[in-house]
N, C-alpha and C positions, 0 to 999 in steps of 0.2 A: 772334537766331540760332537756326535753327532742328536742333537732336540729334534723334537716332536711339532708339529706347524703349530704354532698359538699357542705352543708349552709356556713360551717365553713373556706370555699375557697378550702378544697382538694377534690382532684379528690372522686366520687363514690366508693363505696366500688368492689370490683370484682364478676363480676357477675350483679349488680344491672344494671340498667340502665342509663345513663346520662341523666340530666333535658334536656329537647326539647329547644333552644333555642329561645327567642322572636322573633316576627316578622319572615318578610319572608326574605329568605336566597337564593342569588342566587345560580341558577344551574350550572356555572360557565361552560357551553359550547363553546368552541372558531368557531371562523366563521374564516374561509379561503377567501382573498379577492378574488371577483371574475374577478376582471377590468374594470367591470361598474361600473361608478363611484352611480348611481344612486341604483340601486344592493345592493351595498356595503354596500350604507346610509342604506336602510330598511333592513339591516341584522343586523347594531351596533343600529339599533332603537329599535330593539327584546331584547338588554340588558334593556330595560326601565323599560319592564316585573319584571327585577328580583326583584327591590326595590318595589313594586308594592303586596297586597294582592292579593289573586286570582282571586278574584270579578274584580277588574280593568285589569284583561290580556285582556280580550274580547277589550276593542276598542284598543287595542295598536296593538293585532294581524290582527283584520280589517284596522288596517290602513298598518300594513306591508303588509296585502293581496290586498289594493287598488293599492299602491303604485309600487309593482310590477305585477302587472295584466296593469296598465297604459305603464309600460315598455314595457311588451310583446306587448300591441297595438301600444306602439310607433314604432316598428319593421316593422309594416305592412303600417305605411304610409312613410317612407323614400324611395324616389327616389332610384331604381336599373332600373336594363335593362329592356327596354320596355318586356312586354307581347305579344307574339307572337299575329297574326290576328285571329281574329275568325271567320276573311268569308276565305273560301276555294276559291281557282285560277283555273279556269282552263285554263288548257296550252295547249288544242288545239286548231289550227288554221286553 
């Protein structure tokens, strides 16, 4: 009767190749925190990916790329120092 290489639980013969394992396998990339806490979140929400076939990365990376695109715009409406005038003075008298 003729088995399959490693049917039988050992390892491949040398040289052959190892069976591809089912499903998807994460990419096991580590993220560095950034100190925004918001950041942070759509960087551990990119692990969602890994358990995930390929077909499903699409909305999980659009939502990482909404998420922090909302950041960047939140940047531009907090209160800092006023903006200088845009009418010019004249200071002769």
């Amino acid at each position: 009767m003729y088995a399959e290489p490693g049917a039988s639980g050992e390892s491949p013969a040398y040289g052959e190749p190892a069976a591809p394992e089912e499903g998807p396998q994460p990419l096991g990339v580590g993220v560095t925190p950034t100190g925004q806490p918001a950041v942070d979140a759509a960087l551990r929400r990119l692990a969602d990916a890994d358990h995930l076939p390929s077909s499903g990365h699409l909305p999980v990376y659009e939502d990482v790329h909404r998420g922090l695109r909302d950041v960047l715009a939140g940047l531009d409406q907090h209160a800092g120092p006023p903006a200088p005038s845009p009418t010019k003075h004249d200071n002769r008298s």
